[in-house]
N, C-alpha and C positions, 0 to 999 in steps of 0.2 A: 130634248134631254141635254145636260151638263154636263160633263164629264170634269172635273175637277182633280189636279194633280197635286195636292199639297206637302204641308208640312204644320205639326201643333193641330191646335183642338180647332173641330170646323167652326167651333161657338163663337169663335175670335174674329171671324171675320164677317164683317156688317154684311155684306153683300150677299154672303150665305142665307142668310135670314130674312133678307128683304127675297130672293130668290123663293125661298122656301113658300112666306106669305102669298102670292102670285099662284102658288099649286105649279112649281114648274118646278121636273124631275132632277136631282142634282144626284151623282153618283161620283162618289171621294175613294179617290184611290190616293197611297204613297206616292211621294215624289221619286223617292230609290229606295233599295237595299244597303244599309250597311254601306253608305255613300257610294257604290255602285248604280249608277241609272240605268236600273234594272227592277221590276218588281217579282214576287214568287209565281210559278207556273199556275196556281190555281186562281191568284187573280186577272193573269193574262188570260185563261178560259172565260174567268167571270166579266171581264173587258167586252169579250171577243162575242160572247153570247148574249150581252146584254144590247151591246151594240146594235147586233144584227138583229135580234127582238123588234127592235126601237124600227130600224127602218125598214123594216117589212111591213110594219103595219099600214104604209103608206106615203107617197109622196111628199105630201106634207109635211111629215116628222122631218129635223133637221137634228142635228147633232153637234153639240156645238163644245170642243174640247180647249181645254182652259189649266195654264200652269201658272203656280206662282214664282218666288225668288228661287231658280237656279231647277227650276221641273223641267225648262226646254228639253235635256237630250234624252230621257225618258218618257216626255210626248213625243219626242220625235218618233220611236223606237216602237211604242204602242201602235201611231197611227201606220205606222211601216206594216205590222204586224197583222191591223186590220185592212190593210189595202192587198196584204196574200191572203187572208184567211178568204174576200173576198171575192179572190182570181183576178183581180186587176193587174197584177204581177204575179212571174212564176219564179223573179231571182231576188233572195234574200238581199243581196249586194246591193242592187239595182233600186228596190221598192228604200231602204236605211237612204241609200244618197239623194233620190229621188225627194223625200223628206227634207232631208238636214237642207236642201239646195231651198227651200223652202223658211228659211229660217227669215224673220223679219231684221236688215239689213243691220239695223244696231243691236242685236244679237249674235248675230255668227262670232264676229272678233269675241266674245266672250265664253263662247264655248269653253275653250282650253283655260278660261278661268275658275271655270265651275268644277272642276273636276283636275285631282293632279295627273291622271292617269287617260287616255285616251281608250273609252269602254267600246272602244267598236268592234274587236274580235269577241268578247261576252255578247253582248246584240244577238250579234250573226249568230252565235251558236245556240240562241234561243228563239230565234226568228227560224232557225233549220228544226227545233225541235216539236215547232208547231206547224211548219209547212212539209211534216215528212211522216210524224206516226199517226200511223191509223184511230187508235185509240185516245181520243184527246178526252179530260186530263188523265196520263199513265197512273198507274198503281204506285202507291209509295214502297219505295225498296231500298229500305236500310244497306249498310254496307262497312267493311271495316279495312279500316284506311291499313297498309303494313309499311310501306315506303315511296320516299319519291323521290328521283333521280333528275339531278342537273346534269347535261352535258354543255360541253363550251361555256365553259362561266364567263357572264359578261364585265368588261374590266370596267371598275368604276371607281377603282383608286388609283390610276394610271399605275398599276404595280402587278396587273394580269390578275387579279383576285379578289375575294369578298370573306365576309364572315357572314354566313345566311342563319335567320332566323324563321321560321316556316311556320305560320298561324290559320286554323281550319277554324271560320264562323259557319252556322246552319244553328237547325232549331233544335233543341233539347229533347231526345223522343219520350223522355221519364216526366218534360213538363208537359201534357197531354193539352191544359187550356192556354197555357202561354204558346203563341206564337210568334214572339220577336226571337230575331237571329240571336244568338251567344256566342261567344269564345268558349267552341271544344276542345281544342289544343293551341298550344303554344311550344315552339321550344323555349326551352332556359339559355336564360345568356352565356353560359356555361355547364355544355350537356355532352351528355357522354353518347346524346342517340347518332349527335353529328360527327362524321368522318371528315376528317380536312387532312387537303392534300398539298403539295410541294407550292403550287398554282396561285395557293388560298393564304392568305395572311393568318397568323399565327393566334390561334383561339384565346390565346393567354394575354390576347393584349387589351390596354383598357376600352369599353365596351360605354362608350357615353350616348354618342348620336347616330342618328337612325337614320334610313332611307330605303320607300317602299322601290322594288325591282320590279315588278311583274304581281298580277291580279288575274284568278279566274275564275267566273263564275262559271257552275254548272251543276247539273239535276241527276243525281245518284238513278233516277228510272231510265237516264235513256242514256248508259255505262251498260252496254253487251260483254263486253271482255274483262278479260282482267286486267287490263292495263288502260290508259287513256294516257295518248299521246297527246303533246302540246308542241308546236311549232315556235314558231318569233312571231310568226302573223296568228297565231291563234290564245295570245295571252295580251290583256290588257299593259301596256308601257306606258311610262312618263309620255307624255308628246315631243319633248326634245332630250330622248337618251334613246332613242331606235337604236340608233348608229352603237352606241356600246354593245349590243347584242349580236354576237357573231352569226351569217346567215341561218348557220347549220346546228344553231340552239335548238335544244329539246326541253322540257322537262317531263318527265314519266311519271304517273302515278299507277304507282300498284294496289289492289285492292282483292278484297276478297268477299265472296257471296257464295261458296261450295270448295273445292280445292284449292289449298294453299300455292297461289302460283310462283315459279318459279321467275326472280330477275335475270335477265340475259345478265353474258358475263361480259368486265368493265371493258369498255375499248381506250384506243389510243386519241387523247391522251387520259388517263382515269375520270370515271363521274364522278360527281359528290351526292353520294346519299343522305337520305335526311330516314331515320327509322322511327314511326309512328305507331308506338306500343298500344295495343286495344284501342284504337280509337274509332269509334263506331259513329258514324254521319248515315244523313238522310234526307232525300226532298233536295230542295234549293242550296247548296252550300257554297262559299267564297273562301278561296285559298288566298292568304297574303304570301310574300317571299318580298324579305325584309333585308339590309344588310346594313352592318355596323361600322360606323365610318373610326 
């Protein structure tokens, strides 16, 4: 069997079709999410169980996985994914490097080209979400976003501040047969939801060019609390702007699924809140945090 990571219509590629004629099994998955290489929880189930279908049947089954232009760190991440589902590894960390170390030698240096952002804490946190609940794939459990809190704002205008713009992709739940990601939220370039502080450059200033901060993927079913904590090591970053992010970065997401939960109160020195009026997600979503140069 084939496991094929693309991108465009399978028809386009000669090889698909000569494979096909042969009666040899091809199985096309996306290459990423929403440029994230990452794909949704229900086809990583569908990965993982077709997989292991394939080689139980017998020695002989091989399995032979295959990326095209820019698939590497989403095969990587898959086959990480089937080497725990497998028991071959018990550490998410461990089985992701164990991988990537495996990269063909004129590939590695191109990694950090494929991607502006370094998706290795997204991974992890999807690699933990299949090596830890009982119940694989979870229950779809909507959710309604109310705010989320930057602490230590990282300085990227060497002037201690930013102006953030905060953007929620997932899938539509009123479009039932569409399931490509959308833009659910956005803030406006000038919004009244954002609070800007002393810290933070002045919301009134001209609003031209952009620059993504931080990226996180993650699956509204395996959200226990009303909050989800994000660390510096648990949001996707540029590969060379770590260092702007002060150790002791958070960002909070509040949400709500039953009681309106309460935000702690602001410390020293204040957060900046971003307030997300009715905004209701579900399944797989990706948070951008954007800031305006």
């Amino acid at each position: 069997m084939i496991v094929n990571f693309r991108e465009g219509d399978p028809g386009s590629i000669k090889i698909h079709q000569t494979l096909l004629e042969h009666y040899i099994t091809i199985m096309d998955y996306p290459r990423d999410y929403e440029g994230c290489p990452l794909v949704p929880i229900e086809v990583i189930h569908h990965f993982l169980k077709s997989s292991e279908s394939w080689l139980s049947l017998g020695q002989q089954n091989v399995l032979l996985v295959h990326s095209e232009l820019g698939g590497w760190p989403v095969l990587a991440f898959m086959l990480a994914a089937l080497l725990l589902d497998r028991k071959h590894f018990t550490s998410e960390s461990r089985a992701l490097e164990m991988v990537l170390k495996q990269a063909p030698p004129d590939k590695l240096p191109l990694v950090p080209l494929l991607s502006e952002l370094d998706a290795t804490a997204s991974q992890l946190r999807y690699l933990q979400y299949g090596n830890t609940y009982e119940r694989w794939p979870p229950a779809d459990k909507p959710l309604k976003l109310i705010c989320v809190i930057m602490r230590m704002i990282p300085d990227f205008n060497e002037k201690g501040g930013c102006c953030p713009a905060f953007r929620i992709y997932g899938r539509d739940r009123l479009l039932h047969l569409d399931k490509t990601p959308k833009l659910l939220f956005s803030t406006p370039r000038r919004s009244k939801n954002v609070q800007s502080y002393n810290q933070c450059i002045n919301l009134n200033d001209d609003l031209v060019e952009e620059t993504i901060m931080y990226r996180a993927m993650f699956n509204t079913a395996f959200i226990k609390s009303n909050t989800l904590m994000l660390s510096r090591e648990e949001v996707d970053i540029s590969w060379d702007k770590k260092h702007q992010f002060p150790r002791d970065f958070k960002a909070e997401i509040f949400k709500m699924n039953g009681p309106t939960p309460t935000p702690p109160s602001p410390l020293t020195p204040p957060p900046l809140p971003f307030c997300l009026p009715s905004t209701t997600i579900g399944s797989d979503c990706l948070s951008d945090n954007h800031h305006f140069l």
